[in-house]
C-alpha positions as CSV (number, residue, x, y, z in Angstrom):
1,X,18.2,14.2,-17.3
2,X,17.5,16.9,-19.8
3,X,18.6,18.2,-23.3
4,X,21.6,20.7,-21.5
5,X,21.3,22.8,-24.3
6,X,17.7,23.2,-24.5
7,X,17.4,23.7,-21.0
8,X,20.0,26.0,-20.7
9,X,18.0,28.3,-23.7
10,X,15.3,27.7,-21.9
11,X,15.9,30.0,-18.8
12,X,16.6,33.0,-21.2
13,X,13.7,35.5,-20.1
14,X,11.8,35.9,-23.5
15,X,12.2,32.5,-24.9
16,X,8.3,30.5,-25.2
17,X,7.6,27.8,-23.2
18,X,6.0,24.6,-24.7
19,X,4.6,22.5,-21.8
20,X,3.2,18.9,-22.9
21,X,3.5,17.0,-25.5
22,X,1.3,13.9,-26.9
23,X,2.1,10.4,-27.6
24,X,1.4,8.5,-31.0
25,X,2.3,4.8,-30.4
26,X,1.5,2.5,-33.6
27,X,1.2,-0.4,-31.1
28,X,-1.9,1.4,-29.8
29,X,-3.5,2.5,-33.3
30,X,-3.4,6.5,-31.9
31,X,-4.3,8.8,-34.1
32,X,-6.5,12.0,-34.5
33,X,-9.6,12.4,-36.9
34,X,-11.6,16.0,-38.4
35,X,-13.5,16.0,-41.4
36,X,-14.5,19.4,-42.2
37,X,-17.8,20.6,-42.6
38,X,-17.0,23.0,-45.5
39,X,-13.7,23.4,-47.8
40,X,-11.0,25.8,-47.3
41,X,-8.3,27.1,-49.4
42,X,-7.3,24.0,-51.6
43,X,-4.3,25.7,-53.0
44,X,-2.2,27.5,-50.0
45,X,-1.7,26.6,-46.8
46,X,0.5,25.8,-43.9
47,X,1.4,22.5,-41.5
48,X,3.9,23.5,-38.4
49,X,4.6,21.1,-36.0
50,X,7.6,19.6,-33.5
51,X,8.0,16.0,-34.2
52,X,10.7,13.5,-31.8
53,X,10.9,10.0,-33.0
54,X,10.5,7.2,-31.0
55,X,9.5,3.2,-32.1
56,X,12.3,1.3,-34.5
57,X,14.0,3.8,-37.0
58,X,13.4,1.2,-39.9
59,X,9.6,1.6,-40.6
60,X,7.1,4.4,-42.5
61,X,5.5,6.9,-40.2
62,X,2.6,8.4,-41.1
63,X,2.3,12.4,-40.1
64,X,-0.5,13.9,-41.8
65,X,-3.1,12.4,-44.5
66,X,-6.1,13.0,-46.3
67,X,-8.0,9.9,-48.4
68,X,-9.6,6.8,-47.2
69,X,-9.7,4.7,-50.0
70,X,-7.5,2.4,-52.1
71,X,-7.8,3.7,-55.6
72,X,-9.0,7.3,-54.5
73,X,-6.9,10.1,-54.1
74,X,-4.8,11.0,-51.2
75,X,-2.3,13.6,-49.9
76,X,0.5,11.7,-47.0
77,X,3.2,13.2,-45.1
78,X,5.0,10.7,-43.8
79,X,9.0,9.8,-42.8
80,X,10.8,7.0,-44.6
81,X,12.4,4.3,-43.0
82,X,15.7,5.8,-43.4
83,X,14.4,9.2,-41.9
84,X,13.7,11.6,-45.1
85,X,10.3,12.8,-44.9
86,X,8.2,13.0,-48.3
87,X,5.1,14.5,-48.8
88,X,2.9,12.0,-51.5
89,X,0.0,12.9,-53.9
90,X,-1.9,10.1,-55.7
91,X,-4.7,11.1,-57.6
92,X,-6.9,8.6,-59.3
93,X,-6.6,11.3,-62.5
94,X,-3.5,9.6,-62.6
95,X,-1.4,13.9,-61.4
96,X,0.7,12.2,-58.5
97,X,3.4,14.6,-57.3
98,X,5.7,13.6,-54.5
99,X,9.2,15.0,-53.1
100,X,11.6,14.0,-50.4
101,X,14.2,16.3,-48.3
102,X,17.4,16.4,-48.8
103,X,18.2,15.8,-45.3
104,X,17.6,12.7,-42.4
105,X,15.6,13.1,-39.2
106,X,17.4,10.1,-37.3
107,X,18.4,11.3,-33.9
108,X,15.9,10.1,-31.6
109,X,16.8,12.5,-29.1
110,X,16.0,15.8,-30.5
111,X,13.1,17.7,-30.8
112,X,12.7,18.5,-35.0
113,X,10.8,21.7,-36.5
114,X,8.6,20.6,-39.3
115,X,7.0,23.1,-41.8
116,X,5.1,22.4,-44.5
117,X,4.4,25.2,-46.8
118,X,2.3,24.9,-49.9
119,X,1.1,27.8,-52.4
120,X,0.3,26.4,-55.7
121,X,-0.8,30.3,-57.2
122,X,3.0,30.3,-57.2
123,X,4.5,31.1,-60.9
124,X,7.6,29.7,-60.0
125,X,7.3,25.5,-59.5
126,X,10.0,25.6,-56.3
127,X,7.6,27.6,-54.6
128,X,5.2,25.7,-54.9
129,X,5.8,22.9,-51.8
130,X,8.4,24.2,-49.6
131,X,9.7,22.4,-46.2
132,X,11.6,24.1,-43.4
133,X,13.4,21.6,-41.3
134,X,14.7,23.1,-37.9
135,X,14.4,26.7,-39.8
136,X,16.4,26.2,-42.9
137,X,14.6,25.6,-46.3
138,X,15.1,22.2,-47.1
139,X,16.4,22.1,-51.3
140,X,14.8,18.9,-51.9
141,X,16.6,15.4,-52.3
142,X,14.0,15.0,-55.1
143,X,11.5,16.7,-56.2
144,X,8.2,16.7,-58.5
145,X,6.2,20.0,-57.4
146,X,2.3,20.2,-58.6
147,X,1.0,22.1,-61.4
148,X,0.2,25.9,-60.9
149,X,-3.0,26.4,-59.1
150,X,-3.6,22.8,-58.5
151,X,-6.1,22.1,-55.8
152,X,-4.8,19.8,-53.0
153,X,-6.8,17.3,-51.1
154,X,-6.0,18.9,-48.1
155,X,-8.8,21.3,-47.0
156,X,-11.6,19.2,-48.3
157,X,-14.6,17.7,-46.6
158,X,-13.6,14.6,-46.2
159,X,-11.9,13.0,-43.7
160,X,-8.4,14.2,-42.6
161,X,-5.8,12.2,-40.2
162,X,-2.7,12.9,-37.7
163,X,-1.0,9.4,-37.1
164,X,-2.6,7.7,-39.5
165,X,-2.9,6.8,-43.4
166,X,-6.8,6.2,-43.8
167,X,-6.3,4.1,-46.7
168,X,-3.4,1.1,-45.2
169,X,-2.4,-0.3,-41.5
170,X,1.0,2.6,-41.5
171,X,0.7,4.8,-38.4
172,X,2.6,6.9,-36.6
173,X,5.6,6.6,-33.7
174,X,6.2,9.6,-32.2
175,X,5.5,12.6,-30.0
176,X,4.0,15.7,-31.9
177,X,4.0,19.2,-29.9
178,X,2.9,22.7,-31.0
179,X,0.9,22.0,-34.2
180,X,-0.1,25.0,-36.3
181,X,-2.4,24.9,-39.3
182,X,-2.9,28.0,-41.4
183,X,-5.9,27.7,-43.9
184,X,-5.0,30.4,-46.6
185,X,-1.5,31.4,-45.6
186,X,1.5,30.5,-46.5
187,X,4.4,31.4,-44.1
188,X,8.0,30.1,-43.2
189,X,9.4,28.7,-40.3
190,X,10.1,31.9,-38.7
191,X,6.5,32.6,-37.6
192,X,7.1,29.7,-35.6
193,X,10.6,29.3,-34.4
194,X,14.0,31.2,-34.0
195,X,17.5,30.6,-33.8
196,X,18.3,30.9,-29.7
197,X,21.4,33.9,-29.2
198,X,22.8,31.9,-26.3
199,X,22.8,28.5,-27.6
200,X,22.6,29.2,-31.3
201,X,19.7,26.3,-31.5
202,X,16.4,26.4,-33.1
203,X,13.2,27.1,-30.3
204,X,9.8,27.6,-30.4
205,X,8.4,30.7,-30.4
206,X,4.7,32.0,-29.8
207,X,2.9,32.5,-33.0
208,X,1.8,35.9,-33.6
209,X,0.4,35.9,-37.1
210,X,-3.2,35.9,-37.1
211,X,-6.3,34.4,-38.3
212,X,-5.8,30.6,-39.1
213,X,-8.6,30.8,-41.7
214,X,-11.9,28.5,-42.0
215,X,-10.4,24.9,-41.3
216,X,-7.3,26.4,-39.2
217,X,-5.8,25.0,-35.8
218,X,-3.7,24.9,-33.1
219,X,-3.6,21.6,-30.9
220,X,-1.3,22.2,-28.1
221,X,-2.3,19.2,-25.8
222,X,-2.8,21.8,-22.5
223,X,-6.5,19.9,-21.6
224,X,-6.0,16.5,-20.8
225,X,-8.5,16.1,-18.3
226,X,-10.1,13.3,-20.6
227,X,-9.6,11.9,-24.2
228,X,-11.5,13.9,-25.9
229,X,-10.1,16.7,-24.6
230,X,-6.3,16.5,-26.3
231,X,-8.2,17.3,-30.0
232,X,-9.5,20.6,-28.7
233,X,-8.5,23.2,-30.9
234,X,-6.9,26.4,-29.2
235,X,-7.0,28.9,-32.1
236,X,-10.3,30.1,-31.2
237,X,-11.7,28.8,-34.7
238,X,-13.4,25.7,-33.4
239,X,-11.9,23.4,-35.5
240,X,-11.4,20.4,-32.8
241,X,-10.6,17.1,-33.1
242,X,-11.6,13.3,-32.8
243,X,-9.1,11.2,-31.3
244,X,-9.0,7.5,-31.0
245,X,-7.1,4.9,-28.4
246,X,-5.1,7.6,-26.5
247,X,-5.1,7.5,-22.7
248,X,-4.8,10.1,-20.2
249,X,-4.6,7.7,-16.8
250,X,-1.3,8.2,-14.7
251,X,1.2,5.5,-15.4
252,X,3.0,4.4,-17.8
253,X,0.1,4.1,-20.3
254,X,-0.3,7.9,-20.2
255,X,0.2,9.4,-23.5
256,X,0.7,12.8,-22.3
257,X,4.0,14.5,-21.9
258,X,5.7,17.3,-20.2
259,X,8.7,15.8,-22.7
260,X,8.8,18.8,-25.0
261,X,10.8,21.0,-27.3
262,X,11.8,23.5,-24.3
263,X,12.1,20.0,-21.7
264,X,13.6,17.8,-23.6
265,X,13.6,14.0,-22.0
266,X,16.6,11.6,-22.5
267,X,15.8,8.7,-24.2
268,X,16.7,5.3,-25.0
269,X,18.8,5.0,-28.2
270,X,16.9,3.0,-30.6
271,X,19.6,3.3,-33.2
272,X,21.7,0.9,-31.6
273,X,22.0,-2.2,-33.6
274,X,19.1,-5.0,-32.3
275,X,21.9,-7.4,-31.6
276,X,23.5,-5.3,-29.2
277,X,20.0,-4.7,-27.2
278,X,19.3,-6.3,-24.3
279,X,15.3,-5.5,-24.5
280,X,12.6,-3.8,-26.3
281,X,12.3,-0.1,-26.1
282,X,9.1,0.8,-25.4
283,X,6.6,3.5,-23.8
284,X,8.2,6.7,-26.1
285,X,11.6,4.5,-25.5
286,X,11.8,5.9,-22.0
């Protein structure tokens, strides 16, 4: 019933242990909600999270976002339809920026490593926005990096989304585990993850790397003893969030996993043609 692989690294004595995961059905409109009280660092930062895909393969997810309005200025992460995931920047000063990987997230089986790594202090303009898929730095199916020293519209005091773009009806189909968000650093994907000797897959491992900075967090879902609860924020910063139209009652309405990157579930496949289905997949595609 599990990922053999994954399980198999998984009884190797020092390897982490990532126990629950949390749902993000579009059907439901799920999504998370902080606006901060004061900035942070505008220009460097990092996003680190474990993504697995559920939903139709042929629609926009939305990841991460900042901006509410049409016309205003927003900063997405969000995967295509046909799996590349593209961070977006529209300013209404008319400096939009957006690149897209080089690579497809389209099995909805596995368990993807996401890291999103931006210092725009950076002299050179390929260091700027980096992303770290599964470990490996990602060179960028197309790319159009910011200016040096630009100031991003994450980290400001205005609202800030998981699972939602503030400013359309796009939201997100997935489960998200083990997300990191570094205010003031920027680090690659092996504070986060290493290659497993055994297996030779990519796996979680416990971040050791210090202070997340003023708007820093970690959400890793352990407290679902009520709504509210799954926004706590576990870095010891503070920095929880809102979320909206989850549940936590048993049953198949329960958004909360032990599905995770060390646990890995089987799921339906929902790359098989829609002719060839006999039903809808629903519920994570369990």
């Amino acid at each position: 019933m599990f990922d053999i692989l994954t399980r198999h690294g998984s009884s190797v004595a020092d390897d982490y242990e990532i126990e629950k995961s949390l749902r993000f059905n579009a059907d439901d409109d799920t999504y998370f909600s902080r606006t901060p009280s004061s900035e942070g660092n505008r220009k460097t930062w990092t996003l680190s999270f474990w993504m697995k895909l559920t939903g139709k393969l042929d629609e926009v997810r939305q990841i991460f976002s900042r901006g509410i309005n049409t016309g205003g200025d927003w900063w997405f992460l969000y995967m295509l339809p046909d799996g590349y995931i593209q961070p977006y920047v529209y300013e209404g000063s008319g400096a939009n920026w957006a690149s897209q990987t080089s690579g497809k997230m389209r099995d909805p089986a596995a368990w993807y490593h996401v890291v999103c790594r931006m210092d725009t202090t950076q002299a050179s303009s390929s260091d700027r926005l980096r992303m770290y898929i599964n470990g490996v730095l990602d060179t960028w199916g197309s790319q159009n990096q910011p200016n040096q020293n630009t100031d991003t519209e994450i980290n400001t005091t205005s609202v800030h989304y998981f699972g939602r773009a503030g400013h359309s009806g796009q939201r997100g189909d997935f489960y998200l585990a083990e997300i990191h968000f570094l205010d003031g650093q920027s680090l690659d994907a092996s504070n986060f993850g290493k290659t497993n000797g055994v297996t030779g897959q990519w796996v979680p491992k416990q971040y050791a790397g210090g202070n997340y900075g003023t708007n820093g967090f970690y959400l890793n879902f352990s407290d679902n003893s009520s709504t509210s609860a799954l926004g706590t924020d576990s870095s010891g910063q503070g920095n929880n969030w809102s979320t909206s139209n989850f549940s936590v009652t048993a049953g198949v309405t329960n958004d909360v996993f032990t599905d995770t990157p060390t646990n890995n579930f089987c799921t339906m496949n929902s790359i098989v043609p829609a002719s060839a289905k006999a039903g809808t997949l629903t519920n994570g595609n369990l």
